[in-house]
C-alpha positions in Angstrom: 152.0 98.5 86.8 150.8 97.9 83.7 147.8 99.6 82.2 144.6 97.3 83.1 145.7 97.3 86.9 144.4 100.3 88.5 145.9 101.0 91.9 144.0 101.2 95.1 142.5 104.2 96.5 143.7 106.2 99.3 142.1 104.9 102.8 139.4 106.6 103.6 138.5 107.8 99.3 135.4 106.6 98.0 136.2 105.2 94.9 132.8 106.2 92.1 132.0 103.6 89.7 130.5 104.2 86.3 126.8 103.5 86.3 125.3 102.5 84.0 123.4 105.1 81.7 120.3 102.9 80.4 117.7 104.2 81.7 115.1 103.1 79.3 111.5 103.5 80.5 111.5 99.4 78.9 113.0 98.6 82.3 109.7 99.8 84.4 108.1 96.7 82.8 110.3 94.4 85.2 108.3 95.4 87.7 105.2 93.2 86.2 106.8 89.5 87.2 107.7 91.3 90.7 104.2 92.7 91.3 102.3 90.6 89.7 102.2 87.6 91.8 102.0 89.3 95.2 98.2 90.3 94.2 96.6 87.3 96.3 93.4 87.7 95.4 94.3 86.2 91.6 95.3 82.4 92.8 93.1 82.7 96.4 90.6 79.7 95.0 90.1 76.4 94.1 89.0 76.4 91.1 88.9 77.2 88.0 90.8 73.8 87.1 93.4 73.2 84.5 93.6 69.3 83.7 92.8 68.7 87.0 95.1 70.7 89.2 93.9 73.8 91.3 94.5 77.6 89.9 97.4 78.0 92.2 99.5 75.8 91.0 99.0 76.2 87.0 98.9 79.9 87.6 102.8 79.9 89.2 103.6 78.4 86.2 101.9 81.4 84.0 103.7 83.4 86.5 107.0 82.0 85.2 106.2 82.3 81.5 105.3 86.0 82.2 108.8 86.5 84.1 110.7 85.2 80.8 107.8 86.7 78.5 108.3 91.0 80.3 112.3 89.9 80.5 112.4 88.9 76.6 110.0 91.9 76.1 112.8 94.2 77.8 116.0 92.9 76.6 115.0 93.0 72.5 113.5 96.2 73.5 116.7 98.1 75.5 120.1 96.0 73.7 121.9 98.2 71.7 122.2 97.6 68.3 125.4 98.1 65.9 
Protein backbone atom coordinates (compact mmCIF):
# COMPACT_ATOMS: atom_id res chain seq x y z
CA UNK A 1 0.00 0.00 0.00
CA UNK A 2 1.59 2.86 -0.80
CA UNK A 3 1.43 6.10 1.23
CA UNK A 4 -1.69 8.22 -0.36
CA UNK A 5 -3.96 5.08 -0.02
CA UNK A 6 -5.29 4.94 3.46
CA UNK A 7 -6.89 1.61 4.31
CA UNK A 8 -10.50 1.16 5.34
CA UNK A 9 -11.73 1.41 8.72
CA UNK A 10 -12.81 -1.40 10.82
CA UNK A 11 -16.77 -2.20 10.45
CA UNK A 12 -18.57 -0.56 12.69
CA UNK A 13 -15.49 2.63 13.41
CA UNK A 14 -16.51 5.90 12.58
CA UNK A 15 -13.96 7.26 10.66
CA UNK A 16 -13.47 11.61 11.85
CA UNK A 17 -12.64 13.81 9.05
CA UNK A 18 -10.74 17.11 9.47
CA UNK A 19 -13.05 20.04 9.43
CA UNK A 20 -12.31 22.71 8.45
CA UNK A 21 -10.98 25.43 10.98
CA UNK A 22 -12.24 28.80 9.17
CA UNK A 23 -14.53 30.02 11.14
CA UNK A 24 -14.41 33.58 10.20
CA UNK A 25 -17.30 35.76 11.44
CA UNK A 26 -16.97 36.93 7.12
CA UNK A 27 -18.94 33.71 6.58
CA UNK A 28 -22.23 34.99 8.68
CA UNK A 29 -22.65 37.43 5.76
CA UNK A 30 -23.74 34.32 3.49
CA UNK A 31 -26.63 34.42 5.16
CA UNK A 32 -27.75 37.86 3.32
CA UNK A 33 -28.48 36.29 -0.40
CA UNK A 34 -30.25 33.30 1.68
CA UNK A 35 -32.51 35.65 3.86
CA UNK A 36 -32.83 38.24 1.90
CA UNK A 37 -35.16 37.24 -0.73
CA UNK A 38 -37.57 35.23 1.47
CA UNK A 39 -38.73 38.81 2.99
CA UNK A 40 -41.98 38.95 0.66
CA UNK A 41 -43.10 42.03 1.53
CA UNK A 42 -39.95 43.72 -0.65
CA UNK A 43 -41.16 42.40 -4.36
CA UNK A 44 -45.19 41.95 -3.14
CA UNK A 45 -46.14 44.95 -5.77
CA UNK A 46 -46.54 46.12 -9.04
CA UNK A 47 -44.80 48.84 -9.25
CA UNK A 48 -42.27 50.74 -8.94
CA UNK A 49 -41.19 49.91 -12.72
CA UNK A 50 -37.88 49.48 -14.10
CA UNK A 51 -37.99 49.99 -18.05
CA UNK A 52 -41.22 48.70 -18.08
CA UNK A 53 -41.03 45.44 -16.17
CA UNK A 54 -42.70 44.91 -12.66
CA UNK A 55 -40.42 45.09 -9.23
CA UNK A 56 -40.46 41.31 -9.07
CA UNK A 57 -38.79 40.54 -11.81
CA UNK A 58 -35.88 43.28 -11.94
CA UNK A 59 -35.55 42.84 -8.17
CA UNK A 60 -34.52 38.77 -8.65
CA UNK A 61 -32.07 40.04 -10.70
CA UNK A 62 -30.64 42.51 -7.84
CA UNK A 63 -31.15 39.48 -5.85
CA UNK A 64 -28.54 37.71 -8.00
CA UNK A 65 -26.01 40.56 -8.13
CA UNK A 66 -26.27 40.67 -4.20
CA UNK A 67 -25.59 36.68 -4.12
CA UNK A 68 -22.21 37.24 -6.18
CA UNK A 69 -21.65 40.85 -4.52
CA UNK A 70 -21.89 39.08 -0.15
CA UNK A 71 -19.94 35.83 -1.98
CA UNK A 72 -17.07 38.21 -3.54
CA UNK A 73 -17.35 40.22 -0.24
CA UNK A 74 -16.60 36.87 1.70
CA UNK A 75 -14.03 35.10 -0.32
CA UNK A 76 -11.44 38.41 -0.65
CA UNK A 77 -12.39 38.77 2.91
CA UNK A 78 -11.65 34.89 4.41
CA UNK A 79 -8.75 33.47 1.53
CA UNK A 80 -5.66 33.09 3.03
CA UNK A 81 -2.94 34.90 1.94
CA UNK A 82 0.95 33.82 1.46
Amino acid sequence: MSESETPAAPAGEVVSRARAKDHSPWNWLLFLPIVVPLITPLFNADSPRLFGFPVFYWLQLAFILLGVGTTTVVYQMTKKRG
